[in-house]
C-alpha positions in Angstrom: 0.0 0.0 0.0 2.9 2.7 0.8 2.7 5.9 3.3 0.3 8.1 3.1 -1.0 10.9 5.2 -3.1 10.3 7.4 -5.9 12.7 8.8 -5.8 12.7 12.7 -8.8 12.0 13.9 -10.2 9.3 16.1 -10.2 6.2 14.4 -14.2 4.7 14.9 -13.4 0.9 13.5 -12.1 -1.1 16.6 -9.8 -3.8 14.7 -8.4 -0.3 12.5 -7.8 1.3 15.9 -5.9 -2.0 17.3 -4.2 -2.3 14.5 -3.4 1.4 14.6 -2.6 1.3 18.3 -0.4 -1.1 17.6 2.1 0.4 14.8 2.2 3.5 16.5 2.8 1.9 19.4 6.1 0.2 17.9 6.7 3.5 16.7 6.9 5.3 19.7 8.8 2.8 21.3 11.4 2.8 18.9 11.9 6.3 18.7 12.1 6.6 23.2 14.6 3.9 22.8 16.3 6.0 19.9 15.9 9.2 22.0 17.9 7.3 25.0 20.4 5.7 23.0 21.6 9.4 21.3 20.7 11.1 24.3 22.1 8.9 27.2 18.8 9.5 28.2 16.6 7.5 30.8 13.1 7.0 29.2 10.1 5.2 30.7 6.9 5.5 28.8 3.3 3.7 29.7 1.0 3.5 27.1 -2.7 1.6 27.2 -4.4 0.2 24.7 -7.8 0.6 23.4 -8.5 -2.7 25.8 -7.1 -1.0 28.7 -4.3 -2.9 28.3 -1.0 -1.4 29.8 1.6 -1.6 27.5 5.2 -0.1 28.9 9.0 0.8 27.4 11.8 2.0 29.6 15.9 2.2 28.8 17.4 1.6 30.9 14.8 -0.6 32.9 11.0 0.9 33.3 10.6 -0.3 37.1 13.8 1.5 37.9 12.5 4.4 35.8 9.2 4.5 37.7 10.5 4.1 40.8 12.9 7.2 40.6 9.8 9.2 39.2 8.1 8.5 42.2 11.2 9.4 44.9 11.9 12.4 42.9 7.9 13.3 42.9 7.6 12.3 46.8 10.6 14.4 47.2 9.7 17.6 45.8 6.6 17.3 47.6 8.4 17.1 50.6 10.4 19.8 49.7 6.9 21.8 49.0 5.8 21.1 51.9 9.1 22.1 53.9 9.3 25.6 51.9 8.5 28.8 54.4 10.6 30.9 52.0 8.0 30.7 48.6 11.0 29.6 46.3 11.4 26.3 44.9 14.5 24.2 45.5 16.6 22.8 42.9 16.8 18.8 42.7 20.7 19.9 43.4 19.6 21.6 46.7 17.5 18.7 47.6 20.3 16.2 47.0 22.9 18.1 49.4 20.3 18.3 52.1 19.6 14.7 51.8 23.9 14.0 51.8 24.1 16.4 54.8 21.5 14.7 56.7 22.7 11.2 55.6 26.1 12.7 56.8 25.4 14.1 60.3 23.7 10.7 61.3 26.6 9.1 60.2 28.6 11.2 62.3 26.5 11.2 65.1 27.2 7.0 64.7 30.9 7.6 64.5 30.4 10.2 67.8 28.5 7.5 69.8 31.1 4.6 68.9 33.9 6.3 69.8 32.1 6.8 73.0 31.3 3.5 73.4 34.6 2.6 72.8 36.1 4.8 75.4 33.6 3.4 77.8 35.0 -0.5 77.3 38.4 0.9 76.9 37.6 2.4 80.4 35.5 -0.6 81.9 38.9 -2.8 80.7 41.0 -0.9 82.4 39.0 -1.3 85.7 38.9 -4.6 84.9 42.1 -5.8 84.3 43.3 -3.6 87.5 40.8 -5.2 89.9 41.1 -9.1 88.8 44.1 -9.3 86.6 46.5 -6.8 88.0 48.8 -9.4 88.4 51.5 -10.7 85.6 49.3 -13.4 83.3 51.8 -15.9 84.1 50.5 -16.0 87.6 46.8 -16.0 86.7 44.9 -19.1 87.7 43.4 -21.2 84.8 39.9 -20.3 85.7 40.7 -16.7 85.5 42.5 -17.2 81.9 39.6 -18.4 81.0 37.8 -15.4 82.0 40.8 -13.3 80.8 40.4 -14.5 77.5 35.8 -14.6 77.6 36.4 -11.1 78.4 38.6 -10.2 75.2 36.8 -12.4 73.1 33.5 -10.3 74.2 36.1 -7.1 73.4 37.3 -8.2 70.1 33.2 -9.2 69.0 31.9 -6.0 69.7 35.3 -4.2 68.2 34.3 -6.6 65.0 30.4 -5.4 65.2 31.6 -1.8 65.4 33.7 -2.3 62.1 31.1 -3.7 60.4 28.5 -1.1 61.0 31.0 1.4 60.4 32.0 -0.5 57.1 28.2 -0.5 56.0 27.0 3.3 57.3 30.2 4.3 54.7 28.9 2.0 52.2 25.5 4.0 52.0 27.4 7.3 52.2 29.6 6.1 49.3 26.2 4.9 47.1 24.2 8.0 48.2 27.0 10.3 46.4 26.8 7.8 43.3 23.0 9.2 43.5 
């Protein structure tokens, strides 16, 4: 048959207007992933169908696309509701405060472990004077054995400590990727 123009209006025959749906729906989706693919752009596009059938495209991946729509949205309404000034923040602006907070909690962590660490660091010295304040050569089995329940208690929380340290920069790290 060949191209021809076509008049834009709404097409009345229902298998004309699948078949319509369809094509242009190819159409569009070639063109989103042609727009991304020149671009470097993300591109998420829902479409239904005559049927209410949902039909959807995204490059890289439409969930991930959809789900960032809806933090950014849920974010900017945050943001709204926050505002005393009347100006809009930038999606910059919003970013840095969500880094900074991210960034004092993670301080506050840090704050509260050194703490904690002073406070064993403190308890084992107490410790070791009032029980083990003489040479380990002359401790008695049984207290080795506490001796060493005692540092292995030390050296597990020292391990926890790392750990949640090692993940709390992990998120840092991956919320400046964002």
């Amino acid at each position: 048959m060949g191209r021809r123009k076509i008049k834009m209006e709404k097409v009345q025959d229902t298998n004309t207007k699948q078949v319509t749906f369809s094509k242009r729906r190819l159409g569009l989706f070639k063109k989103a992933s042609e727009l991304a693919t020149l671009c470097n752009a993300e591109v998420g596009i829902v479409v239904f169908s005559p049927g209410n059938k949902p039909y959807s495209f995204g490059k890289p991946n439409f969930d991930l696309i959809a789900e960032r729509f809806k933090n950014e949205f849920e974010e900017e309404e945050e943001a709204d509701s926050c505002e005393t000034s009347g100006y809009s923040r930038g999606k910059r602006a919003r970013q840095e405060k969500k880094i900074c907070k991210r960034l004092n909690s993670i301080i506050e962590e840090a704050e509260a472990e050194k703490k904690h660490g002073e406070d064993l660091h403190k308890w084992l010295e107490s410790a070791q004077q009032d029980r083990f304040n003489k040479p380990i050569e002359e401790l008695t089995l049984e207290e080795l054995k506490e001796f060493e329940a005692k540092i292995q208690e030390t050296r597990c929380g020292i391990q926890s400590n790392i750990n949640h340290m090692q993940a709390s920069s992990s998120l840092m790290f991956l919320s400046k990727d964002n």
